[in-house]
C-alpha positions as CSV (number, residue, x, y, z in Angstrom):
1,X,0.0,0.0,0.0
2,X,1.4,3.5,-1.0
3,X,1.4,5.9,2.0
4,X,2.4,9.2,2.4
5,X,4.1,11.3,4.9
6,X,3.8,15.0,4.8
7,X,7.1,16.8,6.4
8,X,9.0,20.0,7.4
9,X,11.4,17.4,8.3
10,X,12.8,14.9,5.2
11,X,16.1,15.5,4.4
12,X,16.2,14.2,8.5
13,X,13.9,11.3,7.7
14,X,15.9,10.6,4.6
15,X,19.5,10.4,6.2
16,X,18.2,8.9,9.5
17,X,14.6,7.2,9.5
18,X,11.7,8.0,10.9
19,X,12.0,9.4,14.7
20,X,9.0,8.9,17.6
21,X,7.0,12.0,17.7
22,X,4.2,12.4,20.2
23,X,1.2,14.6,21.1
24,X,-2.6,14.5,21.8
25,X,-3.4,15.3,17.8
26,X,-6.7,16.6,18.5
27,X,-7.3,13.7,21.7
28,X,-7.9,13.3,25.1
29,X,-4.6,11.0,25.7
30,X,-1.0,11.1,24.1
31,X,-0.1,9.5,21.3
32,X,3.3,8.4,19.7
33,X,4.3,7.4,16.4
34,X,4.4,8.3,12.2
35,X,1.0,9.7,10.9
36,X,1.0,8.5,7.3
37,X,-1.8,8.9,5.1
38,X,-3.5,7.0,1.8
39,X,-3.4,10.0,0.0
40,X,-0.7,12.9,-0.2
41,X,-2.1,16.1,0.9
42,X,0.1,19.2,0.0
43,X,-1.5,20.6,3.3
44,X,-2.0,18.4,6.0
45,X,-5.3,19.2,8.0
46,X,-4.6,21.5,11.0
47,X,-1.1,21.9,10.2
48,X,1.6,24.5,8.1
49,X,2.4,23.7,4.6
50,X,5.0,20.8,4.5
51,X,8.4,21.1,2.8
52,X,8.1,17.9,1.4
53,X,5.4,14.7,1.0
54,X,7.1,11.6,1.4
55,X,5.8,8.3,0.2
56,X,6.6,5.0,1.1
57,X,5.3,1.3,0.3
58,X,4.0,-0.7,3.6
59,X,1.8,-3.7,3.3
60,X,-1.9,-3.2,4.0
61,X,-2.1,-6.2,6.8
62,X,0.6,-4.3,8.7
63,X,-0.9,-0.8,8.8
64,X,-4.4,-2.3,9.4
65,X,-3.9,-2.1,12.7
66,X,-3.0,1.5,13.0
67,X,-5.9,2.9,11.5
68,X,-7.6,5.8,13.0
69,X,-11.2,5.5,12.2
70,X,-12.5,8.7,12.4
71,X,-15.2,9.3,9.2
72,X,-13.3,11.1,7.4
73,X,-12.5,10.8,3.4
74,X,-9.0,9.4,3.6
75,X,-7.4,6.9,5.5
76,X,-4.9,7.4,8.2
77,X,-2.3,5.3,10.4
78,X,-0.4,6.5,13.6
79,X,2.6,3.5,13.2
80,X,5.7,3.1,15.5
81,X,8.7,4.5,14.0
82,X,10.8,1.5,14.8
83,X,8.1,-0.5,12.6
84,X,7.8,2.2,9.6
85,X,11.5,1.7,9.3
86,X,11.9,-1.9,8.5
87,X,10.1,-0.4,5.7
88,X,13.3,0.9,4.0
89,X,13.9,4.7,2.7
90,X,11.0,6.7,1.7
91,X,10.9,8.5,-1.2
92,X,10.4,12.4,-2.0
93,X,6.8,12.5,-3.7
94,X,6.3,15.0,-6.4
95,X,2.9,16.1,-7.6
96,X,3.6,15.5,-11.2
97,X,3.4,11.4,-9.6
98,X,-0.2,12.2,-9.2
99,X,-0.8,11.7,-12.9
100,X,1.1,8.6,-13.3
């Protein structure tokens, strides 16, 4: 499954893997992990413009798990970075990839 990974962050991510990050994202409790997302959004919802969208290839039965089900019209995971990882490198997604 193609996911992406909007980012202020990727020439970090690309030299040295995904890192833990944590917060309440708009909960009662803290969470930790990578929010990646079915869809790359050039503006991530509540958040500044990214520098760059990464994308990155994770099997579906592996991300299942993650899901956040919250009704709205894309699909989101919160994954442990150690797990993303394993993944491999991500790559730097360019819009001109969304015809292709």
């Amino acid at each position: 499954m193609k996911l992406y990974h909007p980012t202020k962050h990727g020439a970090a991510i690309l030299r040295d893997g995904f890192g833990e990050t944590s917060g309440t994202y708009l909960t009662e409790t803290d969470n930790s992990g990578v929010w990646l997302f079915d869809q790359p959004f050039e503006q991530r919802p509540g958040d500044d413009d990214p520098d760059v969208i990464l994308e990155l290839e994770i099997p579906e039965a592996v991300v299942a798990p993650f899901e956040w089900h919250v009704g709205l019209p894309y699909r989101e995971f919160l994954m442990p970075a150690a797990l993303v990882n394993l993944y491999g490198t991500p790559r730097v997604w360019q819009s001109s990839d969304r015809s292709a």
